[in-house]
C-alpha positions as a printed Julia matrix, in Angstrom:
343×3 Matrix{Float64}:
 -118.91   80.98  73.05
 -119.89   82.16  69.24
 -121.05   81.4   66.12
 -120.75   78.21  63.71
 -119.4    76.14  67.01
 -122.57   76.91  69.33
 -125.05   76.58  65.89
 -123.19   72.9   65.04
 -123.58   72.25  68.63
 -126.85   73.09  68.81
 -127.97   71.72  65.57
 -125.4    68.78  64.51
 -124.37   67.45  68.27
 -126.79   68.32  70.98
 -125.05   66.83  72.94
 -122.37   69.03  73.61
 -122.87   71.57  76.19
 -122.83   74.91  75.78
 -119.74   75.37  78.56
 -117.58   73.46  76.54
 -117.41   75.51  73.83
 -118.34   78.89  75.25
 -115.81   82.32  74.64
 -114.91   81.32  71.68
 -113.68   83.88  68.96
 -115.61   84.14  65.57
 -113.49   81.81  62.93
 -111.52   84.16  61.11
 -108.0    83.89  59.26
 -106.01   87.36  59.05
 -104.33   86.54  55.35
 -101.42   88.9   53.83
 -104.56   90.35  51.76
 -106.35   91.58  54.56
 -102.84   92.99  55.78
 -102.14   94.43  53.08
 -106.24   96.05  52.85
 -105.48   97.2   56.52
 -102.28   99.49  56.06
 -103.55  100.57  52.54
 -107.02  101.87  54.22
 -105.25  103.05  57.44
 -102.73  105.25  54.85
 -106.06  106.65  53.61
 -107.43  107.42  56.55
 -104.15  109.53  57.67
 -104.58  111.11  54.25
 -107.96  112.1   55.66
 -107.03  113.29  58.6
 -104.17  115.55  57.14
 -106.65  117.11  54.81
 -108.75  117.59  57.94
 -111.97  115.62  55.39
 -113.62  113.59  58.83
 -116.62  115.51  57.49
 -116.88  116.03  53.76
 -118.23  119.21  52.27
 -122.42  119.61  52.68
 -123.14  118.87  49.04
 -120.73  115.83  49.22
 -122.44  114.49  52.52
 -125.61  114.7   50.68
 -124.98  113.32  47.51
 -123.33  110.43  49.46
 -125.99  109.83  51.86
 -128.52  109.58  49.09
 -126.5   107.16  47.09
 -126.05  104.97  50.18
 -129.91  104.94  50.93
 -130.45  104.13  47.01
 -127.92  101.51  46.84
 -128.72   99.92  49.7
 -132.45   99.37  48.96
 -131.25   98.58  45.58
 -129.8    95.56  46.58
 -132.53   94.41  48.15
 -134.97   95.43  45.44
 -136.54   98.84  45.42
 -137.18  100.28  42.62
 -136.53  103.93  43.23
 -133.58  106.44  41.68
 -131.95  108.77  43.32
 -133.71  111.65  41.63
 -136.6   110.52  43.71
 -135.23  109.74  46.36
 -133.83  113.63  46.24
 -137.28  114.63  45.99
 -138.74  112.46  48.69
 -136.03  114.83  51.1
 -137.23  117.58  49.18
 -140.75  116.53  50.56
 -141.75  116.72  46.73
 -144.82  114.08  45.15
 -143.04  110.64  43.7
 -144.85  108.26  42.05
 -143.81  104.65  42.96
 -144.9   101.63  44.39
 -145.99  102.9   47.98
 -143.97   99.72  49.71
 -140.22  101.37  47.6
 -141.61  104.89  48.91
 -141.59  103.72  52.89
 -139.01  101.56  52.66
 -136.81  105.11  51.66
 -138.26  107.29  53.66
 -137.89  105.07  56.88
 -134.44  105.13  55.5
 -133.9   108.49  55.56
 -135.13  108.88  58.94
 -132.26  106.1   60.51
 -129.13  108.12  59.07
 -130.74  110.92  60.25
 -130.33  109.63  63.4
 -127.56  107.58  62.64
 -125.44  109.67  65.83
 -128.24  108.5   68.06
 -127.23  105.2   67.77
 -124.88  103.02  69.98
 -122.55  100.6   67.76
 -122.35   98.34  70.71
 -126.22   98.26  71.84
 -128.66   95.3   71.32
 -131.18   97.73  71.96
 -129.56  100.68  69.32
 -129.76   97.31  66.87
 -133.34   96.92  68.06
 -134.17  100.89  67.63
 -132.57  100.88  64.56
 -134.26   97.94  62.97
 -137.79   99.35  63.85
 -137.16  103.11  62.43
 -136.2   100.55  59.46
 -138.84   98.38  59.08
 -142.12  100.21  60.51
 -144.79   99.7   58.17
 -143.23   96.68  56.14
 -143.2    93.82  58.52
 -145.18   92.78  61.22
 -142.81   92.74  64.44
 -140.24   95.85  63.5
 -137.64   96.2   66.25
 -137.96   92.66  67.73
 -135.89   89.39  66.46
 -137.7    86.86  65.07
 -139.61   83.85  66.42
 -139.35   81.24  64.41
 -136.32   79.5   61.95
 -135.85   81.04  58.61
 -133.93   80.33  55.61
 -132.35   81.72  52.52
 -134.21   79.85  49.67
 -132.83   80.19  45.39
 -134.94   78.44  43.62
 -134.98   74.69  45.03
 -131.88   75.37  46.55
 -131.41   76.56  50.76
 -128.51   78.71  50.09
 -128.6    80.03  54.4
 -130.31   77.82  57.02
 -129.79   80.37  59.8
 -129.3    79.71  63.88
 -132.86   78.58  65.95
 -134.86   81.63  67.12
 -134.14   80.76  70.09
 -130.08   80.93  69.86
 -130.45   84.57  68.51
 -130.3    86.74  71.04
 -127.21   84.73  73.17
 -125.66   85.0   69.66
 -125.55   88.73  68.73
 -124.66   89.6   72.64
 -122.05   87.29  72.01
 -121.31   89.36  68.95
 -121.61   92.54  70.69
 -119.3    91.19  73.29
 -116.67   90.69  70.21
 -117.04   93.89  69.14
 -116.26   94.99  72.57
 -113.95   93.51  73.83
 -111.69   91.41  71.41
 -107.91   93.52  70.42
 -107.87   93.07  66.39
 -108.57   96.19  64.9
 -112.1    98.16  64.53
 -111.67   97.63  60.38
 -111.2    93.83  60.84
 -114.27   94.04  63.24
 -116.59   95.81  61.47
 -116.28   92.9   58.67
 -116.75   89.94  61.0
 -119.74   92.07  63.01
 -121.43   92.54  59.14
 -121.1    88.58  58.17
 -121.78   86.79  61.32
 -124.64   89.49  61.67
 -126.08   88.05  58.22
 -124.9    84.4   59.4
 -127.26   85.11  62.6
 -129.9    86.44  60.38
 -131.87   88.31  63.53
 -134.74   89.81  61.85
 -137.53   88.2   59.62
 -136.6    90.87  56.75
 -134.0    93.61  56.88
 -130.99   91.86  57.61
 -129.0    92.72  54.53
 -129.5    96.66  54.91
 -129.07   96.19  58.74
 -125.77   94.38  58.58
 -124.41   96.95  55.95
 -125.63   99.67  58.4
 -124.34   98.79  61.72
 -120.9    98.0   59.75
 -120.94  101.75  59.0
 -122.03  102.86  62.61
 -119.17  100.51  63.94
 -116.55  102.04  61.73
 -117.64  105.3   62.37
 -117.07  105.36  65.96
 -113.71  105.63  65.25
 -113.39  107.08  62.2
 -115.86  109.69  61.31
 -115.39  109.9   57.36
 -117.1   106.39  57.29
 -120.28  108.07  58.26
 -120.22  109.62  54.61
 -118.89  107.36  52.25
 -121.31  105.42  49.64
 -119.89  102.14  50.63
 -123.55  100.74  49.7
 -123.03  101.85  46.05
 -119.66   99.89  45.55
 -121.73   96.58  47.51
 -124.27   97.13  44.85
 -121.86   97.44  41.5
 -120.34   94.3   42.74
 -123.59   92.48  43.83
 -122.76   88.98  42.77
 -119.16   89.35  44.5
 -120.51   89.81  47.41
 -123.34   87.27  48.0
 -120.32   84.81  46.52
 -117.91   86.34  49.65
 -120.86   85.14  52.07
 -121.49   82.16  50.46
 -117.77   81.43  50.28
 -117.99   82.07  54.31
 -120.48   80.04  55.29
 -119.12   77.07  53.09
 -115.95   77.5   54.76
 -117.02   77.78  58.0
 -115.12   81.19  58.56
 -115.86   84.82  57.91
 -112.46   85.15  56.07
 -113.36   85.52  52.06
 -115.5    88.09  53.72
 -113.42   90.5   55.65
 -111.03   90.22  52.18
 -113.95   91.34  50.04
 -115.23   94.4   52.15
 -112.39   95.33  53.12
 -111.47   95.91  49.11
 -114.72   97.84  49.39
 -113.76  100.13  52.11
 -110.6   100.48  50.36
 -111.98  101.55  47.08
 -114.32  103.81  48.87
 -111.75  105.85  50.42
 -109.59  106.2   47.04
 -112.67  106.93  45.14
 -113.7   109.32  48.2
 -110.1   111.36  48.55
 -109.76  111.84  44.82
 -113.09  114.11  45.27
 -112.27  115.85  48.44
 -109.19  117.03  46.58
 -110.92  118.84  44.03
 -113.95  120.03  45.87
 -113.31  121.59  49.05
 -114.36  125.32  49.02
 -113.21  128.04  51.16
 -117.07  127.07  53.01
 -116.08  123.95  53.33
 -112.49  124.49  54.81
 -114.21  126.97  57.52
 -116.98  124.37  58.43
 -114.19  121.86  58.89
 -112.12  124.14  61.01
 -114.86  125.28  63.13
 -114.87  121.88  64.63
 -110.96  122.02  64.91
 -110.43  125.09  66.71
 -114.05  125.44  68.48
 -114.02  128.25  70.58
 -110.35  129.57  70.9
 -108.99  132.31  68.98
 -106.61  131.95  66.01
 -104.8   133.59  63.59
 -104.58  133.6   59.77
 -100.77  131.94  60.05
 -102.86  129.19  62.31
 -106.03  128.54  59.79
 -102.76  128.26  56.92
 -101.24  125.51  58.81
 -104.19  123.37  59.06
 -104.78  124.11  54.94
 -101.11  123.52  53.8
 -102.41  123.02  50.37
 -103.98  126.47  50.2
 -102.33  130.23  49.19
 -101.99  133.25  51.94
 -104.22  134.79  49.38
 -107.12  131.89  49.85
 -106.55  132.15  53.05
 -107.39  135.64  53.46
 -109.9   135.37  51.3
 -111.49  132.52  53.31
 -111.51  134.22  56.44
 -112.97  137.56  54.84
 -116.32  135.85  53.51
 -116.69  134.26  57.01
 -116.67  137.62  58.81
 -118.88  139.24  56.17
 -121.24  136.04  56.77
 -121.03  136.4   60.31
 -119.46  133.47  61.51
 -116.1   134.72  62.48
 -115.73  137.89  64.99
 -112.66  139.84  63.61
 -110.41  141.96  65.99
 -106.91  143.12  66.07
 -105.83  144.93  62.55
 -102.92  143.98  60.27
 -101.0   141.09  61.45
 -102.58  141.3   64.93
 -105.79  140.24  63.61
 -107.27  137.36  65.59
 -110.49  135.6   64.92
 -113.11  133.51  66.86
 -116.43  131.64  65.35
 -118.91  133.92  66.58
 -121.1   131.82  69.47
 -118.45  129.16  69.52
């Protein structure tokens, strides 16, 4: 059973029963955009995998993870840049509103942990949501209690689900996530709008939804982990409150999935164009330490997995890793073999 069809039966028709309309799939329409989104991010994401960029270079992963926390907070009204939100990891004195400060730094503690979180756990939701939220509301890491509603002005833009429809509601979700075939990208959209539809949490529902889209994606695809998604949401703000609000008035998550998956899109593009002229010989032997782990290789086997490099880089590449220490060189000449020292 799921979403708008258990709330209208719960809300608009009590009277039918929740085995009539139970297993159902969350209301979705896969358009020629969202086909067309699909095989344009999946082409991006074999681009990625050619150019071996699952994990970006440090300085990128850094500068991207800042701009997510920033933009993410943004949108929900914190004040802070990310200059000071660099020196917050820096551990360095920012003046700010003390609420903008926590809300960062608990942050900052979640991605940190982001790989200790389970996409498909109620309780990784629950853990996540109170490393969130400690300090700014009153019941961090439990789903609220009582009915809540979006409110603009005079208006009720969101009457969410009863409290008490929450939890068989996000298992459901979870169940979705699971178990239903369309693909993970298509999934990770519905999970982040019927999340927000659900509305779980007294406060933290926007940054949670964008979050656990993330962890979904990166399951699967570990690039996701490091793109600022969050900072394209936040340039296009008002698009995206109108994709929800387009949702619910349609009574399916379609305008939705269209609109982030545009996002995710733009992210990658955006993303690759970077990687291309970025990646340093540190880089390319962090990347290939995860490749080739503990076996040994040669120089002719480090060139095929860097097509777009010189035997001369490549050389050169290997050299500063010996004289760093993390390669072990033996062999001479074109018997030379190398392994990651301690791999």
């Amino acid at each position: 059973m799921y979403g708008r069809q258990r709330i209208k039966g719960f809300i608009i028709s009590l009277i039918v029963s929740y085995d009539t309309i139970k297993d159902m799939k969350p209301p979705y329409e896969i358009t020629p955009t969202i086909l067309q989104y699909i095989v344009s991010i999946s082409k991006h994401i074999g681009e990625v995998s050619a150019l071996h960029l699952h994990k970006p270079p440090a300085q990128l992963r850094k500068s991207n993870r800042i701009k997510t926390i920033q933009s993410s907070l943004e949108i929900e009204g914190n004040t802070l840049s990310e200059e000071q939100i660099t020196a917050l990891l820096e551990n360095k004195r920012v003046v700010a509103p003390q609420k903008d400060i926590l809300e960062v730094q608990n942050a900052i503690t979640v991605y940190d942990r982001l790989n200790e979180l389970n996409p498909l756990s109620y309780k990784s939701l629950l853990t996540a949501h109170q490393m969130l939220m400690t300090g700014l509301v009153p019941a961090a890491g439990n789903i609220r209690s009582k009915s809540v509603g979006i409110i603009t002005g005079s208006e009720v833009r969101h009457l969410a689900p009863p409290a008490e429809m929450v939890k068989p509601l996000l298992n459901d979700l979870f169940d979705y996530i699971k178990n239903d075939p369309d693909p993970l990208l298509l999934k990770s959209c519905v999970f982040h709008y019927e999340f927000e539809f659900i509305h779980p949490f007294t406060d933290g529902n926007g940054r949670m939804g964008r979050l656990w889209q993330t962890l979904i994606l990166k399951q699967e695809y570990p690039v996701f982990e490091f793109l600022p998604v969050e900072s394209i949401i936040r340039d296009r703000q008002k698009d995206y409150y109108r994709a929800l609000s387009e949702s619910d008035k349609q009574g399916k998550s379609t305008a939705f999935i269209e609109f982030m998956l545009a996002v995710l899109n733009d992210a990658l593009e955006k993303s690759l164009s970077y990687y291309n002229i970025t990646l340093t010989g540190k880089d390319r032997i962090e990347q290939f330490k995860a490749i080739i782990k503990n076996e040994l290789f040669s120089r002719q086997v480090y060139l095929r997995n860097f097509k777009e490099i010189s035997t001369a880089t490549a050389s050169r590449d290997l050299k500063e890793a010996v004289d760093r220490g993390i390669l072990v060189k033996s062999g001479d000449k074109r018997m030379t073999l190398y392994k990651f020292d301690g791999a």
